[in-house]
PADREN-847064 format. One record per atom (N, C-alpha, C): residue in one letter; x, y, z; chain; atom name; residue number from 0. Coordinates in Angstrom, 1 decimal. Example, Ala and Ser with C-alpha at 12.3 -4.5 7.8 and 13.67 -1.06 7.14 Angstrom:
BEGIN
+------+--------+--------+--------+-------+------+-----+
: rest :      x :      y :      z : kette : atom :  nr :
+------+--------+--------+--------+-------+------+-----+
:    A :   13.2 :   -5.7 :    7.8 :     A :    N :   0 :
:    A :   12.3 :   -4.5 :    7.8 :     A :   CA :   0 :
:    A :   13.2 :   -3.3 :    7.8 :     A :    C :   0 :
:    S :   12.8 :   -2.2 :    7.1 :     A :    N :   1 :
:    S :   13.7 :   -1.1 :    7.1 :     A :   CA :   1 :
:    S :   12.9 :    0.0 :    7.9 :     A :    C :   1 :
+------+--------+--------+--------+-------+------+-----+
END
This chain:
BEGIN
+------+--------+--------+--------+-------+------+-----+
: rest :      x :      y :      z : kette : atom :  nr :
+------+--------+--------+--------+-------+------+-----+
:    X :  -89.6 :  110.4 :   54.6 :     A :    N :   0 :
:    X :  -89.6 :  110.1 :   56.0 :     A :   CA :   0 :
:    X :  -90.7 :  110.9 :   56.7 :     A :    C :   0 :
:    X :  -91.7 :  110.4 :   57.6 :     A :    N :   1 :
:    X :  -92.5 :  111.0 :   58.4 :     A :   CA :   1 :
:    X :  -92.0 :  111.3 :   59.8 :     A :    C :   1 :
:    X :  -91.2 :  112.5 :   59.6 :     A :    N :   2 :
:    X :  -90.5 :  112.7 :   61.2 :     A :   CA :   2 :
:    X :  -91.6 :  112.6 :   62.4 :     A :    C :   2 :
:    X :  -92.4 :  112.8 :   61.8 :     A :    N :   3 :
:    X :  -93.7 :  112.9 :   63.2 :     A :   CA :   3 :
:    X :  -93.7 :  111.6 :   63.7 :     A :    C :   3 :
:    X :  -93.9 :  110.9 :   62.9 :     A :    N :   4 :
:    X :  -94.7 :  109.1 :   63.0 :     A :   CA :   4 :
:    X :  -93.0 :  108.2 :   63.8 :     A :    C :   4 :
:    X :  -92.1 :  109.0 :   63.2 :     A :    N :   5 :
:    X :  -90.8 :  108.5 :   63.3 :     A :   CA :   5 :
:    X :  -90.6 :  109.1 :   65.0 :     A :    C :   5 :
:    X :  -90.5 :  110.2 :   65.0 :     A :    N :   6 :
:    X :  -90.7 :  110.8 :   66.9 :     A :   CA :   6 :
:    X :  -91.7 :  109.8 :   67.4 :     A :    C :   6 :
:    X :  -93.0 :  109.5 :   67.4 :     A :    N :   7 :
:    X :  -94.0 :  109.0 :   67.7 :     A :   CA :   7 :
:    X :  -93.1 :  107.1 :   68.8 :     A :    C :   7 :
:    X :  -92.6 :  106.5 :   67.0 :     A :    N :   8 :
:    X :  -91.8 :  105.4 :   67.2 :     A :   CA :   8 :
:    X :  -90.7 :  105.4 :   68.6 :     A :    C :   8 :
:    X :  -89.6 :  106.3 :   68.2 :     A :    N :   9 :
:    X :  -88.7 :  106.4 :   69.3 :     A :   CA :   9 :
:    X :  -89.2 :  107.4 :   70.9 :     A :    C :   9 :
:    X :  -90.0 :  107.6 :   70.8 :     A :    N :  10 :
:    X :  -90.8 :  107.6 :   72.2 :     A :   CA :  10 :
:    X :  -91.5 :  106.5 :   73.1 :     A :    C :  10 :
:    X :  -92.2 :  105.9 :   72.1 :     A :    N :  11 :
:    X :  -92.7 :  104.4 :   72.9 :     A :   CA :  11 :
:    X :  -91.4 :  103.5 :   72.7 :     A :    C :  11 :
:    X :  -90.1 :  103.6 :   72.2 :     A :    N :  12 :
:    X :  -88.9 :  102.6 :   72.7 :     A :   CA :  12 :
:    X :  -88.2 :  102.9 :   71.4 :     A :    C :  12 :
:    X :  -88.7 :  101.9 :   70.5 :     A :    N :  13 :
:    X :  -87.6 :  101.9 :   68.9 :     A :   CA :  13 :
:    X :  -88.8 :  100.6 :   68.1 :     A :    C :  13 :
:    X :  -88.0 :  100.6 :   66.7 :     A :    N :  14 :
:    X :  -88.9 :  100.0 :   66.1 :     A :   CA :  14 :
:    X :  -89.5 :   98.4 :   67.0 :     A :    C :  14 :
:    X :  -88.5 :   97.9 :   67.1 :     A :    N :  15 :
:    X :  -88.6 :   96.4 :   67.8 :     A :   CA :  15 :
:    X :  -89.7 :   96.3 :   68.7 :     A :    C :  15 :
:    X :  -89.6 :   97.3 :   69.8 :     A :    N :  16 :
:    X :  -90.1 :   97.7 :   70.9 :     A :   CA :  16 :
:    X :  -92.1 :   97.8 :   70.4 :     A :    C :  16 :
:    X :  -92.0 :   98.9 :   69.2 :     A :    N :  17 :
:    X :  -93.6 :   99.1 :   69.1 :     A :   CA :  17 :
:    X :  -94.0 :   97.7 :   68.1 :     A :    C :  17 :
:    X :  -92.8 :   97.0 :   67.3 :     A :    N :  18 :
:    X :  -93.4 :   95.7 :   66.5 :     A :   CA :  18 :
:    X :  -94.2 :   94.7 :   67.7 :     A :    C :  18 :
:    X :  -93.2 :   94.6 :   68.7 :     A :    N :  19 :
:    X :  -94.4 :   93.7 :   70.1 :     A :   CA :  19 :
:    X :  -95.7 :   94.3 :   70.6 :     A :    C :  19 :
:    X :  -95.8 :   95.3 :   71.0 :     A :    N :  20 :
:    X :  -96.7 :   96.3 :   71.1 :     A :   CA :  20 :
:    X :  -97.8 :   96.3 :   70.3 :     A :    C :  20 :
:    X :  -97.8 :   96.1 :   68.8 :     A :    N :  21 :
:    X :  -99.4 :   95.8 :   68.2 :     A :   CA :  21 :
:    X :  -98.9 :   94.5 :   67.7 :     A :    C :  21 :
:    X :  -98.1 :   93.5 :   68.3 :     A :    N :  22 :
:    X :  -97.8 :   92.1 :   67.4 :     A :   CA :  22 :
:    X :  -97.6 :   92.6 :   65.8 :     A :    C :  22 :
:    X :  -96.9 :   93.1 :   65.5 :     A :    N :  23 :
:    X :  -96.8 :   93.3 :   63.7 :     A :   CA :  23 :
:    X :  -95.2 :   92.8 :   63.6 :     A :    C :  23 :
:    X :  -94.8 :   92.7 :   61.9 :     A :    N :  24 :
:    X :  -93.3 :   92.5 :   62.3 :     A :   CA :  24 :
:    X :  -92.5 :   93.9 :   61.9 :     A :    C :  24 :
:    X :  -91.3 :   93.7 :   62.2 :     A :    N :  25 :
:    X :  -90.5 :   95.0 :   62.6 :     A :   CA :  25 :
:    X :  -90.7 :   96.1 :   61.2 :     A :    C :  25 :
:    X :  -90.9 :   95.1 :   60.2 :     A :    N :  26 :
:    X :  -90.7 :   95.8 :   58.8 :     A :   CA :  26 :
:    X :  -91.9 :   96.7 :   58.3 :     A :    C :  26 :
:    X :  -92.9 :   96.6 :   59.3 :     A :    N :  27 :
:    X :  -94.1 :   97.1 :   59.1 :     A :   CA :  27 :
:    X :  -93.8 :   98.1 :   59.9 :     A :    C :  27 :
:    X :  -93.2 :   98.3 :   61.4 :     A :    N :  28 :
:    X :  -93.4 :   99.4 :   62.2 :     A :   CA :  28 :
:    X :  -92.2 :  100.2 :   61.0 :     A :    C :  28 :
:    X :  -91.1 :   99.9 :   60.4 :     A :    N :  29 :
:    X :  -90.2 :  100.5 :   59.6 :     A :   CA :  29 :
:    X :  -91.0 :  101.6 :   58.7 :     A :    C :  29 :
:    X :  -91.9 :  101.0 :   57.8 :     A :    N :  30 :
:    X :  -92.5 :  101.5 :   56.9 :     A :   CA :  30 :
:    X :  -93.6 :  103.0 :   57.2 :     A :    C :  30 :
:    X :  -94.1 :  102.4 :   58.7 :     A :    N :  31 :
:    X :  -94.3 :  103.9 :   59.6 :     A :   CA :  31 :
:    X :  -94.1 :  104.7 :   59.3 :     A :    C :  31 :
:    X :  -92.7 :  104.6 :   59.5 :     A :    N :  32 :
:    X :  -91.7 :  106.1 :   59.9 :     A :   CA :  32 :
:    X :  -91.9 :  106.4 :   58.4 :     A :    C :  32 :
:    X :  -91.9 :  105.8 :   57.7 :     A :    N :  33 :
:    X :  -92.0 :  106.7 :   55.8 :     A :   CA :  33 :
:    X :  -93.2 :  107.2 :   55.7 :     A :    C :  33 :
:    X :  -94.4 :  106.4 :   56.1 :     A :    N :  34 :
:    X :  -95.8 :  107.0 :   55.6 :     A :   CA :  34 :
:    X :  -96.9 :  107.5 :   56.7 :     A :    C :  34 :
:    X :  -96.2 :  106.9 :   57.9 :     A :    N :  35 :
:    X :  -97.2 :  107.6 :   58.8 :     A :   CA :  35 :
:    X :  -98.1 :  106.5 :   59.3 :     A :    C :  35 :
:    X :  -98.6 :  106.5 :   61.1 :     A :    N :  36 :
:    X :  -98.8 :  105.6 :   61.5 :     A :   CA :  36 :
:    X : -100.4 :  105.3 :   61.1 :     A :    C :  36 :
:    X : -100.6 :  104.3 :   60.8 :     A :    N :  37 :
:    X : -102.0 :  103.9 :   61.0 :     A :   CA :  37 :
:    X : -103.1 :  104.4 :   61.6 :     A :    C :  37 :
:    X : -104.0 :  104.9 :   61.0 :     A :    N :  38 :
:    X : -105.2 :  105.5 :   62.0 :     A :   CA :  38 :
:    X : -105.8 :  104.8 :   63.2 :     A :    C :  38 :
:    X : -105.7 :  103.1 :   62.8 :     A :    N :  39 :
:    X : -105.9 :  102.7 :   64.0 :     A :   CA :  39 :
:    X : -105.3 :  102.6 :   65.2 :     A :    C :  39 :
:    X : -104.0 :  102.4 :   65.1 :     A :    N :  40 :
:    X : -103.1 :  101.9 :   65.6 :     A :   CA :  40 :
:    X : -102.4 :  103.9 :   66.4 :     A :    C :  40 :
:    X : -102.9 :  104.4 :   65.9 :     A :    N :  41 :
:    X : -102.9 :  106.1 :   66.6 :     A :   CA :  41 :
:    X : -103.8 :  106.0 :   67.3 :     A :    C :  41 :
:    X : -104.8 :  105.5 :   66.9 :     A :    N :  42 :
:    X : -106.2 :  105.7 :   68.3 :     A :   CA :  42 :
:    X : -106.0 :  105.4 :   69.4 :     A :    C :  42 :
:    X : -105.0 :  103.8 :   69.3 :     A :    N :  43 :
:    X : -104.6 :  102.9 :   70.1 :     A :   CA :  43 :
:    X : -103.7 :  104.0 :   71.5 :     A :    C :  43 :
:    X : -102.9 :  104.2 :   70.4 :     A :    N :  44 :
:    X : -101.7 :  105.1 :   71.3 :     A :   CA :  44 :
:    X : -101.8 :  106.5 :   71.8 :     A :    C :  44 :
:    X : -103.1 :  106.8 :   71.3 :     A :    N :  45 :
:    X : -103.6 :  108.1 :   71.9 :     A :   CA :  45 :
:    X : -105.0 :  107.5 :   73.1 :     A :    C :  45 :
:    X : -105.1 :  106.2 :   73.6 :     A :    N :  46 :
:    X : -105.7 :  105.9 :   74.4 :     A :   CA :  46 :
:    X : -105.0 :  105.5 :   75.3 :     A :    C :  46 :
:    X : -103.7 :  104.6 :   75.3 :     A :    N :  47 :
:    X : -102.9 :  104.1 :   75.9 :     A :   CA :  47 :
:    X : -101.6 :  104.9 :   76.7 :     A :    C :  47 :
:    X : -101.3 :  105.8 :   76.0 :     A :    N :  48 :
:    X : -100.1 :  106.5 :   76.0 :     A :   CA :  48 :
:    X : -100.2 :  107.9 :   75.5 :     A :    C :  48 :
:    X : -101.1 :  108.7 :   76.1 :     A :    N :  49 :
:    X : -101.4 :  110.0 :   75.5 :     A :   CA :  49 :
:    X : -100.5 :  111.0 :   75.3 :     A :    C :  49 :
:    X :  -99.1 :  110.3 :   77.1 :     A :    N :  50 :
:    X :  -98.6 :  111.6 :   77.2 :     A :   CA :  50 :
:    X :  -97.6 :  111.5 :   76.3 :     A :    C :  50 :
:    X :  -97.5 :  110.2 :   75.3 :     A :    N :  51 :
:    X :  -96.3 :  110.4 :   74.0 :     A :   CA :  51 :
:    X :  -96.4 :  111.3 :   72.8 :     A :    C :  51 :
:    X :  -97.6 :  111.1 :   73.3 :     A :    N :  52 :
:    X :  -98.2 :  112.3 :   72.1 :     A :   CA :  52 :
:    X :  -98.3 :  113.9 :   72.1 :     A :    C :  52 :
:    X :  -97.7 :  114.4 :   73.6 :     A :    N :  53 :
:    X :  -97.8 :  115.7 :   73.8 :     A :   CA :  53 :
:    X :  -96.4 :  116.3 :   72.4 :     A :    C :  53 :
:    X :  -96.9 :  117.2 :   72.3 :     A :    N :  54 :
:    X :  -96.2 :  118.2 :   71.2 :     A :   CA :  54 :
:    X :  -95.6 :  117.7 :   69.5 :     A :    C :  54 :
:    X :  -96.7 :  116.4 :   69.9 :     A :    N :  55 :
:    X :  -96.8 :  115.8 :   68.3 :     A :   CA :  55 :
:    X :  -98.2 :  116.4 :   67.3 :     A :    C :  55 :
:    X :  -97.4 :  116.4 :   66.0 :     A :    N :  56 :
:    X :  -98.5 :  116.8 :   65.3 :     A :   CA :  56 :
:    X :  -99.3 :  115.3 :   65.0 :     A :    C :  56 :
:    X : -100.2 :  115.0 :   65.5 :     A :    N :  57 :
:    X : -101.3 :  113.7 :   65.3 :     A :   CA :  57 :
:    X : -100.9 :  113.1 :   64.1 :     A :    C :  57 :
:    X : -101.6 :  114.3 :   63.0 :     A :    N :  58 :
:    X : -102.4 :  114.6 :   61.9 :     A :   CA :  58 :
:    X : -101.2 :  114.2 :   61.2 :     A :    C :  58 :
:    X :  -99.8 :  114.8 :   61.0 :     A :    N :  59 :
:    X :  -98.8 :  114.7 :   60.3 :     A :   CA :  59 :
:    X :  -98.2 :  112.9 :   60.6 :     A :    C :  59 :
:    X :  -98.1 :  112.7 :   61.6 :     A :    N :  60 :
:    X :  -97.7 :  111.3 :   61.8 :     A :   CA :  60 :
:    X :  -98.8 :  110.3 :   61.8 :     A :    C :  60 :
:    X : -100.2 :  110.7 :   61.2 :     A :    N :  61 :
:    X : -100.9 :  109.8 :   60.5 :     A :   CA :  61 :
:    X : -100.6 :  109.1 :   59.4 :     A :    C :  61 :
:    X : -101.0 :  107.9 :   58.9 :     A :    N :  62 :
:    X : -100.9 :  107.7 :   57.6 :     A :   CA :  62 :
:    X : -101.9 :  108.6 :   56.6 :     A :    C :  62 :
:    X : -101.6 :  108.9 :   55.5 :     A :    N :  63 :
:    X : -102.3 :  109.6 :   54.6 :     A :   CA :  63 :
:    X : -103.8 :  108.2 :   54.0 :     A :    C :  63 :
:    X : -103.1 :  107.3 :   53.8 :     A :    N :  64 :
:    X : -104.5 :  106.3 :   53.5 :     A :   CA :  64 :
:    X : -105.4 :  107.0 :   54.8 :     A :    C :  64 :
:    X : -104.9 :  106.5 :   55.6 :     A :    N :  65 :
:    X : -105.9 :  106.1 :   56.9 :     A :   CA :  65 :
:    X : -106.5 :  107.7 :   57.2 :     A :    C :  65 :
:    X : -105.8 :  108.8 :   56.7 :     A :    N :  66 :
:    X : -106.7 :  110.0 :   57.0 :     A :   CA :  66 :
:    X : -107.8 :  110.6 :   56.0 :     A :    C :  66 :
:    X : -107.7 :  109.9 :   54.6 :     A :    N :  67 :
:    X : -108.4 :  109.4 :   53.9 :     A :   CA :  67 :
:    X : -109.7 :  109.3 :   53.7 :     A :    C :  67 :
:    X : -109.5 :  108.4 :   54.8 :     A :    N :  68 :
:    X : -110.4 :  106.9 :   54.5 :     A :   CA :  68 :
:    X : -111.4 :  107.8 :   56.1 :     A :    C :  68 :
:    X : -110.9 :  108.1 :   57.0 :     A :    N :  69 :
:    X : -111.8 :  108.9 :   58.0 :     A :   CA :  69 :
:    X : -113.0 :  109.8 :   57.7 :     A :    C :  69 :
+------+--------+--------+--------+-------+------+-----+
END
């Protein structure tokens, strides 16, 4: 479980809530909370919604592909 990515989720609402939010389906925002959110899809929410991100570790609630791949 990625408590970071998983805090990240239940601050913008709950899974359902962020699956409408990038159109994805629920099972994908699920899989988040295990591996950590998408590099894109963090850019997104650190442009849109910065202040959900105060006293988050970014880096930890990234996905490991996507910090990778940066």
């Amino acid at each position: 479980m990625n408590t970071e990515a998983t805090k990240v989720i239940e601050l913008l609402g709950d899974t359902a809530e962020v699956a409408r939010m990038f159109e994805v389906r629920m099972p994908s925002v699920s899989d988040w909370k295990r591996v950590g959110i998408p590099r894109a899809r963090m850019l997104f929410i650190r442009a849109v919604r910065p202040d959900v991100l105060e006293g988050i570790d970014v880096d930890a609630a990234t996905s490991g592909e996507a910090r990778e791949a940066a």
